[in-house]
Legacy VTK file of the C-alpha trace (Angstrom):
# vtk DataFile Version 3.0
C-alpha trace
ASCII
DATASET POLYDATA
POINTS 101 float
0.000 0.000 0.000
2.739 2.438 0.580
4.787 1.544 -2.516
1.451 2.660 -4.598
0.948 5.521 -2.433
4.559 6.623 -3.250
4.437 5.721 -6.779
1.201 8.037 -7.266
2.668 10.892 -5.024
6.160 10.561 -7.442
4.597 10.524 -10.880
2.181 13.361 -9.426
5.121 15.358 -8.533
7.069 14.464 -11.744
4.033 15.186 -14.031
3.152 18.751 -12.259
7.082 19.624 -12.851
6.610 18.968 -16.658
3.582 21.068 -17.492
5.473 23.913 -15.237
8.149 23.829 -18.020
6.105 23.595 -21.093
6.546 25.795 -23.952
3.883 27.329 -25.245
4.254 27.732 -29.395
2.465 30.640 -31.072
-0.769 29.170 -31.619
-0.880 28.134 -27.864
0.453 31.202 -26.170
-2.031 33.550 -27.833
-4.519 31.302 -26.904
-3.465 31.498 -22.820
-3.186 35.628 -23.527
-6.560 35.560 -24.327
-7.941 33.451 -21.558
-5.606 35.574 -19.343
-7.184 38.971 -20.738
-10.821 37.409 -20.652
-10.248 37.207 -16.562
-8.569 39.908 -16.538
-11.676 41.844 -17.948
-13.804 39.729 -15.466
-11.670 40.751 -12.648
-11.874 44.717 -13.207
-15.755 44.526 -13.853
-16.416 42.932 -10.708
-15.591 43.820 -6.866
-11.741 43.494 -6.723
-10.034 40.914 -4.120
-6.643 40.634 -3.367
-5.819 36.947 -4.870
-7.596 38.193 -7.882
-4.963 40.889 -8.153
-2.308 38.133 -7.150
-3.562 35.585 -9.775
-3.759 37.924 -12.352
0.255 39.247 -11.709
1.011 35.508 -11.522
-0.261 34.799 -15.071
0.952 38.287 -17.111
4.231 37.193 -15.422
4.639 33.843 -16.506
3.442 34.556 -19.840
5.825 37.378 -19.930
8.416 34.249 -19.351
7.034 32.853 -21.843
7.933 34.936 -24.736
11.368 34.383 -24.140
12.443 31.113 -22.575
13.724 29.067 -24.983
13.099 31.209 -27.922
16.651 32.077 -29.353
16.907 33.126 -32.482
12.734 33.592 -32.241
12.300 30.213 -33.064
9.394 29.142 -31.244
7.327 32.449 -31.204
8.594 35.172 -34.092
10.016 38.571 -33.098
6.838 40.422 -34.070
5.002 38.168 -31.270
7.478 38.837 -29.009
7.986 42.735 -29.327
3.747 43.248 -29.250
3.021 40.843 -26.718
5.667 42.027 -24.362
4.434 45.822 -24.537
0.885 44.540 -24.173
1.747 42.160 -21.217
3.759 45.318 -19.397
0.902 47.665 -19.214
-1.277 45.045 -18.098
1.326 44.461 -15.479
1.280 47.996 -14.238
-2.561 48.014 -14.406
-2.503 44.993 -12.295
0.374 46.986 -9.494
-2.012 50.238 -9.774
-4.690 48.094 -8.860
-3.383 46.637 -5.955
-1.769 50.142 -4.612
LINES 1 102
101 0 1 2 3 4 5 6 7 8 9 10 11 12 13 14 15 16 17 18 19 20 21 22 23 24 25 26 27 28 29 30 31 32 33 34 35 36 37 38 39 40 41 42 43 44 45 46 47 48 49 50 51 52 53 54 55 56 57 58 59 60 61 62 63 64 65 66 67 68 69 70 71 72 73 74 75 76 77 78 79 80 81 82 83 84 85 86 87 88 89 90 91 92 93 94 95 96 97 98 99 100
């Protein structure tokens, strides 16, 4: 019983630490900006909370990451992507720190 129990909790652990370093192509990551920007939009029509605010920094943030971990040479998402995306995910940024002031 505890080899199983250990077995799950391993693979559980080792499968959680994959999907946190996926790579999202182009088709993918503008997909997960505009989930992100949906909320976002949810978020500032409604009554504000705090974890909103912190859940909404957490996800501009990693898919600021996004744009540029393993992309050299702009191979996975084109410089065009990058350049708009990353001025677009900044001022939601300082929305989101404005918000939270």
């Amino acid at each position: 019983m505890k080899k199983h129990i250990l077995t799950i909790f391993l693979c559980t652990t080792f499968f959680s630490c994959v999907s946190l370093s996926y790579n999202y192509n182009q088709f993918e990551f503008t997909e997960e900006y505009n989930k992100t920007v949906k909320y976002f939009d949810r978020v500032v029509s409604s009554p504000i909370k705090k974890s909103d605010l912190k859940r909404l920094k957490k996800r501009f943030t990693f898919l600021r990451n996004q744009l540029y971990k393993n992309n050299d040479n702009y191979e996975r998402l084109n410089e065009i992507i990058v350049k708009t995306y990353s001025e677009k995910i900044e001022e939601y940024l300082m929305f989101v720190e404005d918000l939270s002031d």
